[in-house]
C-alpha positions, 0 to 999 in steps of 0.5 A: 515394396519390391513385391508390389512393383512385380505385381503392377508389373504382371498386371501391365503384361496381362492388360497389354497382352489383352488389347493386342488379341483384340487387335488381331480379331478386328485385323482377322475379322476384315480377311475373312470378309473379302466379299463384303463389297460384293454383297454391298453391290448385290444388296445395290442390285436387288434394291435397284430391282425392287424399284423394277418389282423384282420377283418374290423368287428372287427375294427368296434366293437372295435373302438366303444367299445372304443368310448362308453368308451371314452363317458362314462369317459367323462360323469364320469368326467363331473358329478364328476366335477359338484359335485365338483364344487358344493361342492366347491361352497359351501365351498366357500359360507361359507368361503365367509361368514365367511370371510365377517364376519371377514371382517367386524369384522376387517373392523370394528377395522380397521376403529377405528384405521384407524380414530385415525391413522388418526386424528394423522396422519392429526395432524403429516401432518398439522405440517409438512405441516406448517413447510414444508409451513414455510420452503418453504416460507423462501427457496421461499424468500432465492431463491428470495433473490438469484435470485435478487442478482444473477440479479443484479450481472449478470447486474453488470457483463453486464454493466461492459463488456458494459463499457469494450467493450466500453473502448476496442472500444474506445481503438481500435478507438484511436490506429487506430489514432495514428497509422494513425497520425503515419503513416501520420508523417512518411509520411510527415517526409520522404517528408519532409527529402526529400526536406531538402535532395534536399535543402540541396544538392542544398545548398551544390552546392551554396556553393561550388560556392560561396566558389570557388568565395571566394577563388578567393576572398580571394587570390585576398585581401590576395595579398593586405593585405600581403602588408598592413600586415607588416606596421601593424605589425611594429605599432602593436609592436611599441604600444606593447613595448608603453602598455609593459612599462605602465604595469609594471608601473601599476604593481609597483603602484599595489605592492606598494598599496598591501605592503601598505595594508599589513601594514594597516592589520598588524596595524589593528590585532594589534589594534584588540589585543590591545581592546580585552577584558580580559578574566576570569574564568567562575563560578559555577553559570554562567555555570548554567545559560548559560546552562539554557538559552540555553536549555529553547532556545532550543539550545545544547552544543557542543563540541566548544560553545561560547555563549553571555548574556544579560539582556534587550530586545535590540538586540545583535548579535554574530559574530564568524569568523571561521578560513576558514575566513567565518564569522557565525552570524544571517544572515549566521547561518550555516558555510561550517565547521560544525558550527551553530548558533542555538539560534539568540535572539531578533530579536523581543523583546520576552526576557529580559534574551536572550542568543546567541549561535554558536555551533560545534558538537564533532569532527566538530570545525576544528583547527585555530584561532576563532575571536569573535565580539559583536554587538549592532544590534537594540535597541527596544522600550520596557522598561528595554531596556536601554544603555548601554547594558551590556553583558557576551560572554563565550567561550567553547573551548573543556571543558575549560570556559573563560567569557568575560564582556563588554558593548554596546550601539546603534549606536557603531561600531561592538566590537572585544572581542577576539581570540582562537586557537583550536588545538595546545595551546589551547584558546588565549585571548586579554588584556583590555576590551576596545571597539572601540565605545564611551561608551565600559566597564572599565576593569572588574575582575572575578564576586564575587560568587553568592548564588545558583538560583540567576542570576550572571549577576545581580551581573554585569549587571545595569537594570534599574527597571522601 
């Protein structure tokens, strides 16, 4: 910088130093001209002696006096140039040598600083040469990172379009098949149309004459058969009036056998009133443990429930006739009138306090009579499995409790325990708690209270504790 600086500064001296000798030349120039207007008045002279018609002598003089004075101002100028050019020449030689000087002084200062401009400037270039070699490095990396993603997405894409292209030819291959194979069943539809069409028109003539033949057939039997035709009729209605009288017979041996079976159920309601079992009223203690057994069974209480107690593994079942007829029990568990039995226990020994329960829902038990039956199903070869079994059924019909106790042993017929009316006067019991097989309960009257957390069924029920 500082050497650049000296260097203009050489430059405007030289430029100065030139336009002032070109000052001086014009300055000079005008001194050793001092006759110029003489020779302008000379020139005026002569031209005023032309117009007289001067003498050609006299030209002749004249253009040498001017010929001899253009000769002397061009040797004026040629020795005033020489010594200006060699006094410039020295001036210049002693500017050019105190310039060199200076130059050199500044040459000097400016190769000091040029060298620690320098060795700082090498310093400050090798770090940014580094970081831009760090820096190009990691963009040569970055861009070579790219490349080969953008590489391997541009094969990605082609072998995605390959599979494309492949997919659409075969695409295409498979449409022109099924528009060949179209065209080809179309083809062979209208053949086939075609010949059925013929077939069937041939068909058609066929049996128009087989149907003229027909007629002429059937005219001919019918003449016959008009004939046979009375004869038959007059059997049929002599074997007509014969069936008439041997149905009515049959008619009134059918009603016969109705009014006798009408009887025989009278009899047989009546014989089912008659071994009802008795009906009590339902403690404290006996609703808990129902409602214990039922919930640890996974049952629910509803708003009609008549549920059945015993204490041994044997199996019991309940039997709950809705008053539709339809009889809900273990191998029926849900009734088209909403009712359910949601708990059939034992049917493997897995309880020595098994409990079955028939449910209706609020609002889904619909009016009628309820019948109730008890049976001993099957009696397990477990311990405290004993007969007897004795068993308690409590009815829930819309939040009024009645229990009924009674006993069963394996191999008794199915026991009817009792009825009840829902809708209308409520609940209806049977009398003596009877069964119909050999060994049915004597009458029981209403358990005795129980301390609270005891079973009330123990206060009834005899298990044997082997």
């Amino acid at each position: 910088m500082a050497m650049e600086t000296s260097a203009w500064l050489v430059i405007g001296l030289l430029s100065l130093s030139f336009l002032y000798g070109i000052w001086m030349l014009l300055i000079k120039g005008d001194i050793v001209r001092p006759d110029r207007r003489q020779v302008d008045l000379r020139d005026t002279s002569l031209r005023n002696r032309r117009r007289g018609g001067p003498a050609f002598g006299e030209i002749k003089v004249e253009i040498e006096k001017r010929l001899s004075v253009v000769a002397n101002r061009n040797r004026a100028l040629e020795d005033a140039e020489r010594r200006i050019l060699e006094a410039e020449a020295v001036r210049l030689a002693r500017i050019e040598a105190e310039a060199a000087l200076a130059q050199a002084k500044v040459a000097q200062e400016e190769r000091e600083a040029r060298q620690a401009e320098e060795a700082a400037a090498r310093a400050i270039l090798e770090a940014k040469l580094a970081a831009e070699a760090e820096e190009r490095r990691k963009f040569e990396e970055e861009e070579e990172r790219r490349r080969q993603e953008v590489e391997a997405a541009l094969a990605i894409e082609a072998e995605e379009a390959r599979f494309a292209a492949e997919e659409a030819e075969r695409i295409r291959k498979e449409e022109e098949e099924a528009l060949a194979k179209e065209a080809e069943a179309v083809r062979l539809a209208a053949e086939e149309a075609e010949r059925i069409r013929k077939e069937e028109e041939e068909a058609l003539a066929k049996e128009a004459e087989a149907a003229r033949l027909i007629l002429e057939e059937e005219q001919r039997i019918q003449a016959e058969k008009d004939a046979e035709r009375q004869e038959e009729l007059d059997r049929l209605e002599a074997e007509r009036q014969v069936e008439l009288d041997r149905l009515e017979a049959e008619r009134q041996a059918e009603l016969a056998k109705l009014e006798a079976q009408r009887q025989a159920e009278i009899a047989s309601l009546a014989a089912e009133e008659a071994a009802s079992l008795e009906a009590q009223e339902v403690d404290a203690a006996t609703q808990r443990e129902l409602r214990s057994r039922i919930e640890a069974a996974g049952g629910r209480i509803g708003d009609v429930n008549v549920s059945l107690m015993w204490n041994n593994y044997n199996d019991l079942d309940l039997h709950v006739v809705c008053p539709s007829g339809e009889r809900l029990h273990g191998g029926n568990r849900h009734s088209k009138c909403n009712g359910e039995l949601d708990i059939d226990a034992n049917v493997k020994p897995e309880s020595k306090k098994p409990v079955e329960n028939v449910v209706w829902d609020v609002g889904g038990a619909p009016n009628g009579i309820y019948k109730v039956y008890a049976h001993h199903y099957k009696k397990h070869k477990k311990r405290r499995s004993k007969d007897p079994t004795k068993f308690k059924i409590i009815i829930n019909a819309k939040g009024e409790f009645t229990e009924y106790n009674g006993a069963l042993t394996f191999g008794d017929d199915i026991l009817f325990v009792t009825q009840f009316r829902i809708g209308g006067e409520g609940a209806s019991t049977g009398g003596k708690a009877k069964s119909s097989g050999p060994s049915n309960g004597p009458e029981t009257s209403a358990p005795d209270a129980v301390e609270p957390g005891v079973d009330p069924l123990e206060a009834f029920m005899d298990d044997d504790e082997d």
